[in-house]
N, C-alpha and C positions, 0 to 999 in steps of 0.2 A: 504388665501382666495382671489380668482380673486375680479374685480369690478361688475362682473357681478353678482355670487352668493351675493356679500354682498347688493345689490343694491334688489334683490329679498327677501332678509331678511330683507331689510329695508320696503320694498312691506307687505310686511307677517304680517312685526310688525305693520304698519299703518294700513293694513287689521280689524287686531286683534282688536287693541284699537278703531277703530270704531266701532265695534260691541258689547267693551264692554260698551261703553259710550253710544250706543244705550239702550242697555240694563242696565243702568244704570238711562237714563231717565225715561223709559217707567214703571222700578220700584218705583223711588220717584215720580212722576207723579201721582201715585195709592196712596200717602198716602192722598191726600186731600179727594178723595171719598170715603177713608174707613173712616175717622178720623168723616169725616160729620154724618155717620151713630152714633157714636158714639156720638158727640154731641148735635144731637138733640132729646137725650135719657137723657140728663142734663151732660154728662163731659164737664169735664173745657178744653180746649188749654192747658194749662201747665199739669195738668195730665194725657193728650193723648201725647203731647210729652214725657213728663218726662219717662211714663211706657215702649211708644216706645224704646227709645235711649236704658233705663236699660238695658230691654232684649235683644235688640242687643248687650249691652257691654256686657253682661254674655254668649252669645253665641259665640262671638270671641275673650275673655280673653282666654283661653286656649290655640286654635289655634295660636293665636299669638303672646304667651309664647313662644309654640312650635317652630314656623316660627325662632325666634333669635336664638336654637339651641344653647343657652348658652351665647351667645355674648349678656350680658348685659350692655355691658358696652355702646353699640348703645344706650339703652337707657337712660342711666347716661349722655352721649354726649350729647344728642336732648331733655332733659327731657323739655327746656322751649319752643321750636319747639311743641312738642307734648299739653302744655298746653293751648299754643296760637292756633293749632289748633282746644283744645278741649271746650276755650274759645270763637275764633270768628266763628269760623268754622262752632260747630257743635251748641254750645250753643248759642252764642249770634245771628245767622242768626235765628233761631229758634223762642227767643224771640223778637228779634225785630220786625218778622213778624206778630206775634200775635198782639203785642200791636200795630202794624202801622194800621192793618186792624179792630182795636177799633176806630180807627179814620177818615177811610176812607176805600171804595168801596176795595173789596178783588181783583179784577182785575185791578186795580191804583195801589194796594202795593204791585201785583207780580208783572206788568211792573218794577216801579218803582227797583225789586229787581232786573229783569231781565237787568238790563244795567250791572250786575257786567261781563260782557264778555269786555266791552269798557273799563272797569276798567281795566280789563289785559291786553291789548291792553297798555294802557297808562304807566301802570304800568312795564312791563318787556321794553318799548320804554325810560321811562327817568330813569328805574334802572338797566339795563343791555345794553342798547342802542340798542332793536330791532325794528329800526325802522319798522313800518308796512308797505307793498305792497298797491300801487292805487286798488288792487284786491282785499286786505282785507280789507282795508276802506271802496269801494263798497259793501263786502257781508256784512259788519258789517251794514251798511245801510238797505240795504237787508232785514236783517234776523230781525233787529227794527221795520220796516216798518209792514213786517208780522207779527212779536209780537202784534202790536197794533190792527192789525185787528180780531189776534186771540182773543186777550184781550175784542174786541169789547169795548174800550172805546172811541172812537170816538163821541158817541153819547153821550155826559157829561157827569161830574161828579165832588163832590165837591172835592176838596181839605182844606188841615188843614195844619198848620205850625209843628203840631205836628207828622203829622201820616207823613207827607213825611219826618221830621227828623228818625224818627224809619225806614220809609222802608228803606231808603238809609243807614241806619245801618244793617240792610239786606243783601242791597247789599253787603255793605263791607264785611261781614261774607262770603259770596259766593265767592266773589273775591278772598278771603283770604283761601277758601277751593280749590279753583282752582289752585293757584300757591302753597300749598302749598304740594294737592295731585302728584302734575307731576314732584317734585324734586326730583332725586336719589341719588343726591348727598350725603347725611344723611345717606343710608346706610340700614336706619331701611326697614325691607319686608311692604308693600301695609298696609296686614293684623292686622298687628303690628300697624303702624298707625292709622290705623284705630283702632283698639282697645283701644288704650289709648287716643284717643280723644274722644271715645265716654263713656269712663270711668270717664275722665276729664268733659266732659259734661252732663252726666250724673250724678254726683254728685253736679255740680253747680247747675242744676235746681229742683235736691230734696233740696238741701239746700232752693232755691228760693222761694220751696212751703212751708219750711217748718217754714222762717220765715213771711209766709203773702206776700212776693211780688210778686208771684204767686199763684192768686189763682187754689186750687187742690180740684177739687169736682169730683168725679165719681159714675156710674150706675151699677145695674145687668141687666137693662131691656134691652131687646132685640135691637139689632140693625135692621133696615130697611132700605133694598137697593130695591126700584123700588117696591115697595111691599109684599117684601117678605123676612123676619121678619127671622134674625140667632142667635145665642147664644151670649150673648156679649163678650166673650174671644175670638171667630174667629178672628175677625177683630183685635183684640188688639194683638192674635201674629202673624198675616198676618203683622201689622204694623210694628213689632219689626226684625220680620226673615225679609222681602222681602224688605219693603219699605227704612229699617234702614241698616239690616247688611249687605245682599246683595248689597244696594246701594249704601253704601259706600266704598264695597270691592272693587267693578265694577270701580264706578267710580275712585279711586285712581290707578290703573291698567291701565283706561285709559288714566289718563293724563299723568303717567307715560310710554306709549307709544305713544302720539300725543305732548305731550309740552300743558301745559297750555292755551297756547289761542286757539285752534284749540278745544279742549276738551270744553274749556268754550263755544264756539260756539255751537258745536252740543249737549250742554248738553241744550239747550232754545229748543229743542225737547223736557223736559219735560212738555211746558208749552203744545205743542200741543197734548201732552199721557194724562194730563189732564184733557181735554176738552175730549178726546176721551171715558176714564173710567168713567166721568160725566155721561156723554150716554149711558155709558154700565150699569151701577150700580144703577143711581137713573134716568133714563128716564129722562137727561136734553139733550135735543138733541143741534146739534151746527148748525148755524146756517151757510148760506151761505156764506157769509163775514169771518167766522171764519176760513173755510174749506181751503178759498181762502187766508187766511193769514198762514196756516199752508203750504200751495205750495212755500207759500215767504218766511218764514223761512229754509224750504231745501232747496230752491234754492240760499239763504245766504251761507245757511255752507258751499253750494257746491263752490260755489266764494272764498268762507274763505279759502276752501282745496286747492284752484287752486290759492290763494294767497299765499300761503306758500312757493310755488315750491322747491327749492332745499334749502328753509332754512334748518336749523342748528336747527329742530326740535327732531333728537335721535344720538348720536356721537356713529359710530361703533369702532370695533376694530380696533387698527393697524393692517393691513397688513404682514407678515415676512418680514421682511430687509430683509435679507441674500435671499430669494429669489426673493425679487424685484432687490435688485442690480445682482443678476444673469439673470433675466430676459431684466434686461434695458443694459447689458453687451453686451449681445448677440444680442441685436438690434439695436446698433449704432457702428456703424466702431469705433468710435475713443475710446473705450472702457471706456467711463465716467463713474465712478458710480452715481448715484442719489439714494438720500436721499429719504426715502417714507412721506409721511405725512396723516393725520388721513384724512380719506373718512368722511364729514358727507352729511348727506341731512335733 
């Protein structure tokens, strides 16, 4: 494979994985305005999650049965890989968020979640040694900056010792689903992962409801978005298919095509999809400031992307020896061979 075709493949794959991590946003982003219709029909947070994750564990158990193709022993390797993401990942970012927004303003405890992008930043900097670019410290600024205006918390709000302990456990969980989605090393397929953590967390949080530490109370009554009043199961499996399974298939795809911090970037797009399905669903329009902080957030990632340059975000394949060193034979008089070495960017 020349450097050019692979350099177009690397093009293709960063293409991809933006698009799925778009789309990946713009899905979990939609579970907060379905989830709202449902709770102010009397469900609890733990019961709108809990039924969420289930149905998405049950609708890609199978498929990602399949996906191993027999090689179970990927998952005998990774089982405690797969519990810790079904623990911090899916389950505990879940709860934390609930109980952090018991104790403070719902846009202070997704800020507050939304630093786990800095988190990886820091994290793959003192555990792997990638130091970050003056570029991507800018966009990470950047895309903060616009968070908060999206956030619109600028104009006060209280804080509690308690509730920012919970969101910053939040965070962690997200941090913790970001580096954990874009490893390939493991082996196990997107799907598979995904599957077993939301199987994993999924049964931590019926347990949760089922001894009292989460309360689980749910409705038949109808849900209303903007006025107009739909069956209470819509929502509950729009929640499960799109917001859950989709979003976690997407997003694990794409971090495993961008590397984790670039992925944790453009996934704070979900905070601006949002703000967006707010307005579309229950007529909470966004407000100026917000619009104007959603332009700062892209223009972050976009810094973040141009921060990355030729790191060592996807390692392509070798090359053929044998015909690189006939290539490099033929182009130097003195007939050296040279050794090839792995192209990444």
């Amino acid at each position: 494979m020349t450097v050019s075709a692979m350099t177009n493949d690397t093009s293709s794959r960063t293409a991809a994985g933006l698009g799925l991590a778009v789309a990946s946003a713009v899905s979990f982003g939609l579970s907060g305005a379905l989830a709202r219709g449902l709770l102010d029909t009397g469900w609890s947070a733990g019961a709108t999650v809990g039924l969420r994750i289930a149905i998405a564990a049950a609708v890609l158990v199978v498929p990602g049965a399949l996906a191993l193709r027999g090689r179970w022993h990927l998952v005998r390797d990774n089982v405690g890989l797969v519990v810790v993401y079904g623990l911090a990942a899916v389950a505990g970012a879940q709860l934390c968020y609930f109980y952090a927004v018991t104790y403070m303003q719902v846009s202070v405890a997704l800020l507050l979640e939304y630093t786990a992008p800095v988190a990886v930043v820091v994290w793959l900097w003192l555990r792997h040694g990638h130091r970050p670019s003056a570029l991507t410290l800018l966009g990470a600024a950047i895309a903060a900056t616009g968070l908060v205006l999206v956030l619109d918390v600028v104009s006060g709000a209280e804080l509690s010792t308690a509730g920012v302990l919970w969101a910053l456990g939040a965070m962690v969980g997200a941090a913790t689903y970001f580096v954990i989605s874009a490893d390939e090393d493991n082996g196990l397929p997107g799907i598979s992962l995904a599957a077993g953590g939301l199987l994993v967390g999924g049964a931590v949080l019926l347990v949760a409801g089922a001894t009292g530490v989460l309360p689980f109370h749910a409705s038949t009554a109808d849900a209303v978005y903007d006025g107009r009043a739909v069956a209470w199961w819509i929502p509950v499996v729009l929640l499960g298919l799109v917001t859950a399974a989709f979003s976690y298939v997407t997003g694990i795809a794409a971090g495993r095509r961008l590397g984790s911090r670039l992925a944790s970037f453009v996934a704070l797009g979900e905070v601006l999809a949002a703000v967006v399905w707010a307005w579309l669903l229950l007529g909470e329009l966004p407000r100026t400031v917000q619009l104007a902080g959603g332009v700062l957030v892209l223009a972050g990632v976009v810094v973040v992307k141009l921060g990355e340059g030729r790191s060592s975000l996807v390692v392509e394949p070798l090359p053929d020896e044998h015909a690189a060193v006939q290539e490099s034979s033929a182009s130097q008089a003195s007939g050296r061979n040279h050794s090839t070495s792995s192209i990444t960017r």
